[in-house]
Steps between C-alpha positions, in 0.01 A plus 500: 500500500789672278665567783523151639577371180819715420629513827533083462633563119220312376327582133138634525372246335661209739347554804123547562259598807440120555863482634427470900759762528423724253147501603608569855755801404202610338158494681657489865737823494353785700541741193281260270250537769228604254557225251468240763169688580362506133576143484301422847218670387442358198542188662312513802282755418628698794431866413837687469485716753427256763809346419688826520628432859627151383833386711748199335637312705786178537391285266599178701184364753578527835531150706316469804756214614842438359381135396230645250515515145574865346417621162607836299263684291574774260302769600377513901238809561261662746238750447423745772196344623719177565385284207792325358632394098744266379627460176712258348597413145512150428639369160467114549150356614551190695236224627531600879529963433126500617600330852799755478253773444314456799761446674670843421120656566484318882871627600412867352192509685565409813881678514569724794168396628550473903353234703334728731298688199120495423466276148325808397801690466606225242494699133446405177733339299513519119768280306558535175705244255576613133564164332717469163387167481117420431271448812335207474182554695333785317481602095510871588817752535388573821374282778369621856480252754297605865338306801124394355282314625418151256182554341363870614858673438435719791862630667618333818723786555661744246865430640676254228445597180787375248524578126709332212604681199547276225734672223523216255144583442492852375455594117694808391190617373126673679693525808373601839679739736619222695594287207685794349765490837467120507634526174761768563653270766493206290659637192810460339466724236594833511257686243222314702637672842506843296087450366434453806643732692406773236145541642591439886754784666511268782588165298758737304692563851533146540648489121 
């Protein structure tokens, strides 16, 4: 993130991962291709080297008519078996960013698909929003969201599964692997970025 930061003049200390740009320079650069992969895994619990083969695409969601509504994430990805993540970093929360949610999910999962293919060579799509503004739905950091059925909670289908990160709720304190890069991106302070990164060669790349 040094990089980014000097070659706009900025002070360290100014400008932090939760900057859509920043964030972007960051985790969707081809050379950063293993920091984008520790973060996936810790999120999704994808095992690293089933993300190795990872492709990132144009972030803006194709339209399947030019009357449609388009949206941009920050971070578009495949995996090599087809499944498909999103990422987007979202500072403000706002009454209707669930409706937008879904709506990001349907366009990503149904993008390139052809009308003459089989639904079964539709893939699954994971989007995933870190929120700098708290999520009002759940009391935990980290929130999974999946296609259950009411009272059993047996799957429909695996194929939407959508997380929210919520960074206003981490304590700089007992932290977990994934609160530890939660945290990273959040911060402001420098010494914080530095703990951090001590103990994680891959976080310290991102440094």
């Amino acid at each position: 993130m040094q990089d980014y930061i000097n070659c706009l003049g900025y002070d360290k200390t100014q400008l932090t991962l939760r900057n859509d740009y920043a964030f972007k320079w960051l985790f969707g650069k081809e050379e950063n291709k293993d920091i984008l992969i520790a973060l996936l895994s810790i999120i999704t619990g994808i095992k690293k080297e089933d993300l190795q083969e990872i492709t990132v695409e144009n972030t803006y969601l194709s339209k399947q008519h030019y009357t449609e509504k388009t949206g941009i994430l920050d971070i578009k990805a495949v995996l090599k078996n087809g499944k498909r993540i999103s990422i987007e970093m979202q500072n403000k929360w706002q009454t209707d960013y669930a409706k937008r949610v879904l709506f990001y999910w349907s366009k990503r999962y149904i993008e390139n698909f052809k009308q003459s293919q089989a639904y079964r060579n539709l893939n699954k799509t994971i989007l995933i929003t870190l929120l700098n503004e708290r999520f009002p739905y759940s009391d935990k950091v980290h929130s999974i969201y999946k296609l259950l059925e009411e009272k059993e909670h047996t799957p429909l289908d695996d194929i939407l599964e959508i997380h929210f990160l919520d960074m206003t709720k981490i304590q700089e304190y007992d932290l977990s692997e994934l609160e530890k890069w939660l945290l990273f991106i959040k911060t402001t302070k420098d010494e914080v970025r530095e703990m951090l990164a001590e103990k994680d060669k891959t976080m310290k790349k991102s440094k």
